[in-house]
N, CA, C and O atoms as CSV, one atom per row, in Angstrom:
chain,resi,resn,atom,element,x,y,z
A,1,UNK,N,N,42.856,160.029,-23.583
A,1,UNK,CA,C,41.863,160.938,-24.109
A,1,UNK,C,C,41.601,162.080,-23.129
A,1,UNK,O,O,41.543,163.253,-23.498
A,2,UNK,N,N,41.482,161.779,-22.162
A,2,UNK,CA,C,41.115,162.934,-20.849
A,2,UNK,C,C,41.894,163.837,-20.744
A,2,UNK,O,O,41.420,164.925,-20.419
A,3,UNK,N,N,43.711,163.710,-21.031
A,3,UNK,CA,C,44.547,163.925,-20.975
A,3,UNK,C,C,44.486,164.944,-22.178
A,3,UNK,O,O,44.881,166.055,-21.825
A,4,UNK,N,N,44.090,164.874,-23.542
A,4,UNK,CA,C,44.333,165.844,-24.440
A,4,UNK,C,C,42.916,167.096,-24.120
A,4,UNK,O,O,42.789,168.312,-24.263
A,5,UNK,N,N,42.218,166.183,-23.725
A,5,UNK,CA,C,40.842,167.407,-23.313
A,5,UNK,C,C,41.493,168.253,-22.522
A,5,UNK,O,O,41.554,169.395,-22.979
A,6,UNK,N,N,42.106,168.045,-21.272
A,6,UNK,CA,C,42.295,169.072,-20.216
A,6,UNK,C,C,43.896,169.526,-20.636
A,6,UNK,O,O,44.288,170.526,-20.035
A,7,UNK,N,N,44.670,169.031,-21.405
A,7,UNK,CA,C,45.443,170.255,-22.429
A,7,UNK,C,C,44.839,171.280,-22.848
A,7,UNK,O,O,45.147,172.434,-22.549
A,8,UNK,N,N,43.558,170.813,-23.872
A,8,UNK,CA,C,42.833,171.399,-24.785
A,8,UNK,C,C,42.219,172.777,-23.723
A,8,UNK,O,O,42.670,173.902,-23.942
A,9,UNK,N,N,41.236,172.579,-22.654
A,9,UNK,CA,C,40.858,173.027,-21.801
A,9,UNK,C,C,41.676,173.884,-20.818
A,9,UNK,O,O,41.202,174.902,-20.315
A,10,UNK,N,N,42.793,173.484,-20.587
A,10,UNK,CA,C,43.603,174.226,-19.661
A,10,UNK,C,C,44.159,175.479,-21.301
A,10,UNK,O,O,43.760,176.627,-21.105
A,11,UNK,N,N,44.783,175.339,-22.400
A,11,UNK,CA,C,44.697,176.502,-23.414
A,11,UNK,C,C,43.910,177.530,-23.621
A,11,UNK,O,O,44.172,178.727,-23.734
A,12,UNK,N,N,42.806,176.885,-23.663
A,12,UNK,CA,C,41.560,177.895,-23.700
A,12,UNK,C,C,41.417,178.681,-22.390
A,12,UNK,O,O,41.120,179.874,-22.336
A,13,UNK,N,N,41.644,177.940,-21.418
A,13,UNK,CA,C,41.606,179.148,-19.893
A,13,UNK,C,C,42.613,180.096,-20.141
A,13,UNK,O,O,42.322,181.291,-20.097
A,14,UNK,N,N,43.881,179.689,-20.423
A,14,UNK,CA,C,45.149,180.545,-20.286
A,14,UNK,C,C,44.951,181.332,-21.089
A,14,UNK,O,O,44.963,182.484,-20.657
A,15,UNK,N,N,44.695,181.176,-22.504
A,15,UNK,CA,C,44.353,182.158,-23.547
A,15,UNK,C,C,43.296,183.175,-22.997
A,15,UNK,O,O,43.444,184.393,-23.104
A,16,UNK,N,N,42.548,182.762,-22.581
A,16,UNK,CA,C,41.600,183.806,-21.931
A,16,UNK,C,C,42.221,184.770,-20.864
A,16,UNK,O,O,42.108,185.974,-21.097
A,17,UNK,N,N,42.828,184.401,-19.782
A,17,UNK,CA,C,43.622,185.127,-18.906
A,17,UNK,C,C,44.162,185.966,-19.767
A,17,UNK,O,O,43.838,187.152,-19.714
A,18,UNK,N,N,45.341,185.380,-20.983
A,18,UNK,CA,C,46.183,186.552,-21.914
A,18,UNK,C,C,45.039,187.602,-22.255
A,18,UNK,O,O,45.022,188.706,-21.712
A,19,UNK,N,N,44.206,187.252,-23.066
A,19,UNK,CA,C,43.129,188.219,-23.574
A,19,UNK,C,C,42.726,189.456,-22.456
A,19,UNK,O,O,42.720,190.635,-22.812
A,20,UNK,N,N,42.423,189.075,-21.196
A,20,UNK,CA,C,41.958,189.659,-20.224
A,20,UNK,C,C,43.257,190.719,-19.242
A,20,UNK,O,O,43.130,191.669,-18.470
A,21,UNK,N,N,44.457,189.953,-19.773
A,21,UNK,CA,C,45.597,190.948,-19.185
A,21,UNK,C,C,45.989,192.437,-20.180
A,21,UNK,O,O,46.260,193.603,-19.895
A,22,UNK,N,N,45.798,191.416,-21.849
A,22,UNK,CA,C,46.022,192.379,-22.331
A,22,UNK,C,C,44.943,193.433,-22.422
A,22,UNK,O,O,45.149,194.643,-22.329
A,23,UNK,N,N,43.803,192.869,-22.609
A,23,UNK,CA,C,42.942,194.439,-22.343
A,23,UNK,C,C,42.999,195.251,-21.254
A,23,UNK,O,O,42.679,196.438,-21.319
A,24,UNK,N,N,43.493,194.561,-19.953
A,24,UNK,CA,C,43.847,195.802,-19.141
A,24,UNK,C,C,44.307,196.308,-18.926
A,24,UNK,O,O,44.109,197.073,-17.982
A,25,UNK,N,N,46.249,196.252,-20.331
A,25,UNK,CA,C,47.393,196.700,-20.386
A,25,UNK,C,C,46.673,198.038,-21.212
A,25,UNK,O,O,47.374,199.015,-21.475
A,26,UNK,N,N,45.336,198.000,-21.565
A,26,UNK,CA,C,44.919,199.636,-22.088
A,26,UNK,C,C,45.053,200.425,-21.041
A,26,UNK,O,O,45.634,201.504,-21.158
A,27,UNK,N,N,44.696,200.135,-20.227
A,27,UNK,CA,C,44.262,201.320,-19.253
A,27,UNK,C,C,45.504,202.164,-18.360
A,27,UNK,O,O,45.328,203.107,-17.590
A,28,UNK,N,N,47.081,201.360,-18.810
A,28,UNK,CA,C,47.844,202.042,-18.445
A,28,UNK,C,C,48.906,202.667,-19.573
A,28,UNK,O,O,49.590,201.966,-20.318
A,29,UNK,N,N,48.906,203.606,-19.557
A,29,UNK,CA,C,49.931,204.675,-20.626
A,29,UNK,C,C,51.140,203.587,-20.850
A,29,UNK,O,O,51.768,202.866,-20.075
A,30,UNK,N,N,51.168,203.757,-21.970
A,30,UNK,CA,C,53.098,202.854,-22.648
A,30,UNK,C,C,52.597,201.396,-21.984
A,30,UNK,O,O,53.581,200.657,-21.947
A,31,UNK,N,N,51.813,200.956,-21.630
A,31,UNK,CA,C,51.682,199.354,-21.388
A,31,UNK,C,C,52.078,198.325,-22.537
A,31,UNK,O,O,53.033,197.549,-22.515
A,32,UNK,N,N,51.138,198.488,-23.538
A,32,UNK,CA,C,51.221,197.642,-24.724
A,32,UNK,C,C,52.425,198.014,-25.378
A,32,UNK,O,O,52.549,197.288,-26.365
A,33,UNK,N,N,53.676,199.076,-25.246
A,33,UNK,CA,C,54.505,199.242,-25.848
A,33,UNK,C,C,55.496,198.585,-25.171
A,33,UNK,O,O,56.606,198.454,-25.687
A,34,UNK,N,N,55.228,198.131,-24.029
A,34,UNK,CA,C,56.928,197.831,-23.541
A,34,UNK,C,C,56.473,196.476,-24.021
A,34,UNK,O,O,55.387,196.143,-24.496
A,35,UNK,N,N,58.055,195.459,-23.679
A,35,UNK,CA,C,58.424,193.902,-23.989
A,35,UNK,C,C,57.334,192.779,-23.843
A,35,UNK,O,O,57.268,191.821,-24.613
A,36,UNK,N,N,56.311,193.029,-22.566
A,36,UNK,CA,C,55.415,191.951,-22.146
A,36,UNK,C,C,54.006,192.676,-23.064
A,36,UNK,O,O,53.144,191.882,-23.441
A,37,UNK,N,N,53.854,193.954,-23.342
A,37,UNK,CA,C,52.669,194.068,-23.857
A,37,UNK,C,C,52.905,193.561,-25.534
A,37,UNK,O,O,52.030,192.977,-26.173
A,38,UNK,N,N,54.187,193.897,-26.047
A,38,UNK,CA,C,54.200,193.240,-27.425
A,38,UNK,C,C,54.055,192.008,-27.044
A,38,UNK,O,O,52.937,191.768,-27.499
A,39,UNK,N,N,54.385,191.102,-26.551
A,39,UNK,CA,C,54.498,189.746,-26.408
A,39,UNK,C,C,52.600,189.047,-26.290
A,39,UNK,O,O,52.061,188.106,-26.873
A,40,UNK,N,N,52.133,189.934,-25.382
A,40,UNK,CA,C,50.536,189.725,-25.576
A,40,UNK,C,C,49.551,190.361,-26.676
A,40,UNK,O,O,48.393,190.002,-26.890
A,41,UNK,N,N,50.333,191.482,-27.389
A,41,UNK,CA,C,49.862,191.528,-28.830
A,41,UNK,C,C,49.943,190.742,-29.658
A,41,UNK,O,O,48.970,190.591,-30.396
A,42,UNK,N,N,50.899,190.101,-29.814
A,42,UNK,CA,C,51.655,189.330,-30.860
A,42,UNK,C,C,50.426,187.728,-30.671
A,42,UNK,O,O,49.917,187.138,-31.624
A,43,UNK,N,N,50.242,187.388,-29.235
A,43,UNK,CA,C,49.139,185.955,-28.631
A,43,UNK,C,C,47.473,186.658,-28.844
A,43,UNK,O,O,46.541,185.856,-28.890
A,44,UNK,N,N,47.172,188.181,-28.969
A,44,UNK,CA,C,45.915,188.413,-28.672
A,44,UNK,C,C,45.691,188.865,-29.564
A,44,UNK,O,O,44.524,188.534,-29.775
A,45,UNK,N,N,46.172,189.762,-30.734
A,45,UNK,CA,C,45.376,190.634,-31.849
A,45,UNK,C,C,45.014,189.679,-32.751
A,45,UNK,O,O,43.963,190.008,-33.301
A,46,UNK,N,N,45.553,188.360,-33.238
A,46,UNK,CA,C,45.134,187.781,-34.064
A,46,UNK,C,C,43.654,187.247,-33.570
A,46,UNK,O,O,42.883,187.067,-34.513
A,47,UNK,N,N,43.218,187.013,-32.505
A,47,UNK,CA,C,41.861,186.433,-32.653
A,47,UNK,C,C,41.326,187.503,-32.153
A,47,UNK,O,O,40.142,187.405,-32.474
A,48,UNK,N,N,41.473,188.556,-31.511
A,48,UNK,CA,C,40.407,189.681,-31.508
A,48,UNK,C,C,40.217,190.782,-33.098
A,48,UNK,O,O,39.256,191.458,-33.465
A,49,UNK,N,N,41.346,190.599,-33.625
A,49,UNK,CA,C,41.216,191.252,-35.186
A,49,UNK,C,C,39.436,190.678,-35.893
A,49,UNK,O,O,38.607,191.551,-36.151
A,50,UNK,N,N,39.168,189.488,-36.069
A,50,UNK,CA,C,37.746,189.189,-36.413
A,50,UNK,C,C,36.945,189.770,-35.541
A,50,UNK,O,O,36.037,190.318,-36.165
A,51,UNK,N,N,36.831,189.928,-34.334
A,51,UNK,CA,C,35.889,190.786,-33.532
A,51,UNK,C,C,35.873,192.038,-33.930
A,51,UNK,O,O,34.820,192.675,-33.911
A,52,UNK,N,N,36.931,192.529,-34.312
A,52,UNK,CA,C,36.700,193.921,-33.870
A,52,UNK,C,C,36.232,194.435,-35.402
A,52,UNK,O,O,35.867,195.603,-35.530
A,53,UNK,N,N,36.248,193.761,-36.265
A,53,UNK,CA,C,35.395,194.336,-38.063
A,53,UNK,C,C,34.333,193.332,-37.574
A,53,UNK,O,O,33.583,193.720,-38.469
A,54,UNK,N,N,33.868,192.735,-37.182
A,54,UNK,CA,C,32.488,192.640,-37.084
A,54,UNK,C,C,31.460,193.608,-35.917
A,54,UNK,O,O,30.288,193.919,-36.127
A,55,UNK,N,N,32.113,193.886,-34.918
A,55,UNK,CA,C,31.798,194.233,-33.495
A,55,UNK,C,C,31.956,195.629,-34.177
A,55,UNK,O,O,32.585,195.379,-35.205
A,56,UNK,N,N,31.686,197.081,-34.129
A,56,UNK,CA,C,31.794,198.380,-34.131
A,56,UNK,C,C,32.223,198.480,-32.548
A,56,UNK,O,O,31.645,197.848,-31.664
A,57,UNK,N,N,33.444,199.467,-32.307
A,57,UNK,CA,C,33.319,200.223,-30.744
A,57,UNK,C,C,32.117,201.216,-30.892
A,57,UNK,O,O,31.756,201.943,-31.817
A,58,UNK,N,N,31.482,200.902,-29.248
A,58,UNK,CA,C,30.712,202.074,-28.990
A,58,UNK,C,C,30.992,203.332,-28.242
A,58,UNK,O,O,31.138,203.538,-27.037
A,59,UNK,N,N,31.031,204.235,-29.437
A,59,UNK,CA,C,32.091,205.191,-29.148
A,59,UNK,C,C,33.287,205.080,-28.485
A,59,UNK,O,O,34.200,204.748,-29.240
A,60,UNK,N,N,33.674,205.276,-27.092
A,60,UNK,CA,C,35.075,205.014,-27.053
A,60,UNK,C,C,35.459,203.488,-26.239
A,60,UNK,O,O,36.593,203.123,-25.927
A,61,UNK,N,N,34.188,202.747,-26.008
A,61,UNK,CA,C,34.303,201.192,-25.733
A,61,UNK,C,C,34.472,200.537,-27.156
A,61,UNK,O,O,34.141,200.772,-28.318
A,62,UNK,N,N,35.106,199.668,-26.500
A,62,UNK,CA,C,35.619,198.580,-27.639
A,62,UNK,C,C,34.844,197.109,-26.942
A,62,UNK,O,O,35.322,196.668,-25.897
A,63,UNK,N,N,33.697,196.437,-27.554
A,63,UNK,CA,C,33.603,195.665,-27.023
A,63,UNK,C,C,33.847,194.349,-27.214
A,63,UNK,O,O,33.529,193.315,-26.625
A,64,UNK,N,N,34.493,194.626,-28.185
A,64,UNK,CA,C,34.703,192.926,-29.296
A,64,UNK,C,C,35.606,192.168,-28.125
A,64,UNK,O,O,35.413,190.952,-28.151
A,65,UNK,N,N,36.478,192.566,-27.177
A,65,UNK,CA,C,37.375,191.918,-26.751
A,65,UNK,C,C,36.288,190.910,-25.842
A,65,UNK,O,O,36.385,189.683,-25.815
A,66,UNK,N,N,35.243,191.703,-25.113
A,66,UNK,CA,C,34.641,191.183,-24.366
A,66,UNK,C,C,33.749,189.911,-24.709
A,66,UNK,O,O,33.434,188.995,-23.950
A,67,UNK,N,N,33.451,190.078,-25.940
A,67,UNK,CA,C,32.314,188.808,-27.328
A,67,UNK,C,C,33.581,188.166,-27.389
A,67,UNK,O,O,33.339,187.073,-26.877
A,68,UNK,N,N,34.878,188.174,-27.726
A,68,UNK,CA,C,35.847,187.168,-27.645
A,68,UNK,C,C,36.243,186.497,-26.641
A,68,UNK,O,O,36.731,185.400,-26.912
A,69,UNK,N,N,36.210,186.698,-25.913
A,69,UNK,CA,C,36.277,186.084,-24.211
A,69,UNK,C,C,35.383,185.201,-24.219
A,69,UNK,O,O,35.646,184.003,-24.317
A,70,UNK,N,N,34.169,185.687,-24.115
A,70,UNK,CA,C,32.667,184.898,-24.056
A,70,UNK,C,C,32.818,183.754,-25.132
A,70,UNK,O,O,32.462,182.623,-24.800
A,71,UNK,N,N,33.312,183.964,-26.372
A,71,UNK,CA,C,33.735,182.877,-27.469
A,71,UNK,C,C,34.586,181.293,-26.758
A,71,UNK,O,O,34.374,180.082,-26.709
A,72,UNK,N,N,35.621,182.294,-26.305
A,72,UNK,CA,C,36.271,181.083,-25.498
A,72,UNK,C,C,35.986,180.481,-24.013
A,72,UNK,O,O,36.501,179.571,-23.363
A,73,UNK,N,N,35.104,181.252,-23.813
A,73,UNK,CA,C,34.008,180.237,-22.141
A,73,UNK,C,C,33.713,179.558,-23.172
A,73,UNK,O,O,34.390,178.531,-23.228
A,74,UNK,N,N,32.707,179.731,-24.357
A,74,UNK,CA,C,31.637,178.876,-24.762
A,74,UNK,C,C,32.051,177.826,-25.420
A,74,UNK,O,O,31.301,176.880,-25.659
A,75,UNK,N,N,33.644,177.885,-25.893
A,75,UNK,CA,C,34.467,176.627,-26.121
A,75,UNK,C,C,34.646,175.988,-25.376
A,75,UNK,O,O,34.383,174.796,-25.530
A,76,UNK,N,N,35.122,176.414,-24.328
A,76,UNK,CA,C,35.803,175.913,-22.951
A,76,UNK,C,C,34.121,174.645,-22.329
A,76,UNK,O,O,33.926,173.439,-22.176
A,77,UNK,N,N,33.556,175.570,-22.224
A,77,UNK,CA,C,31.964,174.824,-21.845
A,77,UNK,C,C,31.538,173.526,-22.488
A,77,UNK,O,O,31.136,172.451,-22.042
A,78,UNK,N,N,31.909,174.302,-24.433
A,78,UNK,CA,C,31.753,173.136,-25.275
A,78,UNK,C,C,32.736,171.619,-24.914
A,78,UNK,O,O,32.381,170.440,-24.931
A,79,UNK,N,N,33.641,172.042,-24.701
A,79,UNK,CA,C,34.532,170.831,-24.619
A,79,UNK,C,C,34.413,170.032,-23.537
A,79,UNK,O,O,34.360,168.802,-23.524
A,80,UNK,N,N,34.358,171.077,-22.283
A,80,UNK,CA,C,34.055,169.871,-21.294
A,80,UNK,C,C,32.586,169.308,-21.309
A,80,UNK,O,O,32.369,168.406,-20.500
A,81,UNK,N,N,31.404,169.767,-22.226
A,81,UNK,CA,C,30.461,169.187,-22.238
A,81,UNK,C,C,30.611,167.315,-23.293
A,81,UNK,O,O,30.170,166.169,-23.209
A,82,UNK,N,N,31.411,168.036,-24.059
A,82,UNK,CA,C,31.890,166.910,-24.995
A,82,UNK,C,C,32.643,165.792,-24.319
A,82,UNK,O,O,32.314,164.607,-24.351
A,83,UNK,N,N,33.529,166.222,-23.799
A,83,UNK,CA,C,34.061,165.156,-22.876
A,83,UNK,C,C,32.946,164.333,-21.792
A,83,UNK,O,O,32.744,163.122,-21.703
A,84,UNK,N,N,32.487,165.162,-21.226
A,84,UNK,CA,C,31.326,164.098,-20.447
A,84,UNK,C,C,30.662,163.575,-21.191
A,84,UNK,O,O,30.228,162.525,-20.718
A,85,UNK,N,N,30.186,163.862,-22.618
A,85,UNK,CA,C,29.441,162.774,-23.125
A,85,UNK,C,C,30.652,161.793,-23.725
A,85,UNK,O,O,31.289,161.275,-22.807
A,86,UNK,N,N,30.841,161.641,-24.272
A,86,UNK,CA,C,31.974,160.283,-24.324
A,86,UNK,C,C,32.769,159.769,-23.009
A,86,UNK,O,O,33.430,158.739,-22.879
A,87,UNK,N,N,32.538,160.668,-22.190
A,87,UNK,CA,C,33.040,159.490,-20.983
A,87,UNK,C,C,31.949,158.365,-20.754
A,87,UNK,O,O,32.137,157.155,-20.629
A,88,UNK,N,N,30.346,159.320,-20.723
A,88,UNK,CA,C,29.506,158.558,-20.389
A,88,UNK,C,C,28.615,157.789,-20.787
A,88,UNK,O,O,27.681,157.210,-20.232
A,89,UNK,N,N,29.201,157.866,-22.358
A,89,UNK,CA,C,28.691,156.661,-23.739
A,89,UNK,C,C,29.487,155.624,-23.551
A,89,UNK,O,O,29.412,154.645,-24.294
């Protein structure tokens, strides 16, 4: 059981790292176009796509990426909170 949590847990970190590389592949010209930025489009637009029609950018910030991040701490949090309680039931 511990064993699929900290799968579960170690995904959710890594996914977050992707999320956090690819938003900073904005800030450099042709980033998201070469081989590694498609490759982190292809892992990141699908779960920031729901952020970003609910989230409006403010003006030229986009902040949905950042409410998606925070989504997956608060999983990440959730789970290992879950796991300590069934370890300690």
């Amino acid at each position: 059981m511990a064993f699929l949590f900290n799968i579960l847990f170690t995904a959710l970190n890594m996914y977050s790292w992707i999320l956090i590389i690819y938003i900073l592949l904005s800030w450099f010209p042709g980033a998201r176009e070469s081989k590694f930025g498609e490759v982190l489009a292809k892992l990141a637009e699908p779960f920031l796509e729901p952020f970003r029609k609910i989230i409006p950018p403010l003006g030229m910030i986009d902040i949905s990426p950042i409410v998606a991040i925070l989504v997956l701490r608060f999983a990440a949090s959730g789970l290992q909170e879950l796991f300590r309680m069934i370890v300690t039931s």
